[in-house]
C-alpha positions in Angstrom: 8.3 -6.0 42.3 6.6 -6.5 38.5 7.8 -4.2 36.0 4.6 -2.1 34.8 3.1 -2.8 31.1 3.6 -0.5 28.7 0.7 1.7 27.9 -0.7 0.9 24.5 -1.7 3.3 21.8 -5.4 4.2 21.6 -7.4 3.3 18.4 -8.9 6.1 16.6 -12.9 6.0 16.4 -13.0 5.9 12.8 -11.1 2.6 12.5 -13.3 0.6 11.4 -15.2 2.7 8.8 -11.7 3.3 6.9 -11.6 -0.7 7.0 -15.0 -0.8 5.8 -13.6 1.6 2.8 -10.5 -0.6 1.9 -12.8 -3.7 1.6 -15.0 -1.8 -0.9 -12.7 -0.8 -2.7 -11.0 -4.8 -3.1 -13.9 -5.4 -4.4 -15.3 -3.2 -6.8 -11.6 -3.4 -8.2 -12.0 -7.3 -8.0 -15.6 -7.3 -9.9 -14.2 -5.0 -12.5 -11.2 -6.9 -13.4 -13.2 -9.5 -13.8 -15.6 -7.9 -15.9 -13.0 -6.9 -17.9 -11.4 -10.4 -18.5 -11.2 -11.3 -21.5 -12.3 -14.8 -20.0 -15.6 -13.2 -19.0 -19.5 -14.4 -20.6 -22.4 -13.2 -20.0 -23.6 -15.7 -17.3 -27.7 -17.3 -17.9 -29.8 -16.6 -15.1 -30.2 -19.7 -12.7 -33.8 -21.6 -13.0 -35.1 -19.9 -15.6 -37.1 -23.1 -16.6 -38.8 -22.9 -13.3 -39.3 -18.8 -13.6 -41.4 -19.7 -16.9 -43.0 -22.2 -15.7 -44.3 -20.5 -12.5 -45.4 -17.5 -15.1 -47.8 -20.0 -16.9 -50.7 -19.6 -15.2 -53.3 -21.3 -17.5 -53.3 -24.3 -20.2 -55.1 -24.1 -23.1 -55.9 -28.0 -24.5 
């Protein structure tokens, strides 16, 4: 006769939201650390040539 398994441990409920809080917190300390790199620049918006372009609506001659 097999030998039983042995009954496992039941996961709380609120697993996953604690999870949820450990990655926020990785990464708000990850985006501040980098903020506060010394390494850090202000970084220039992407496409801004086509942004002011699509603002120009008319062309005076």
């Amino acid at each position: 006769m097999t030998k039983r398994p042995t009954p496992k441990k039941r996961r709380e409920k609120s697993r996953g939201r604690t999870q949820y809080a450990v990655y926020e917190q990785k990464q708000l300390r990850k985006l501040e650390n980098r903020r506060n790199s010394p390494y850090a620049v202000a970084a220039e918006p992407k496409g801004k040539e086509e942004k002011l372009l699509k603002g120009i609506t008319r062309i005076k001659a």
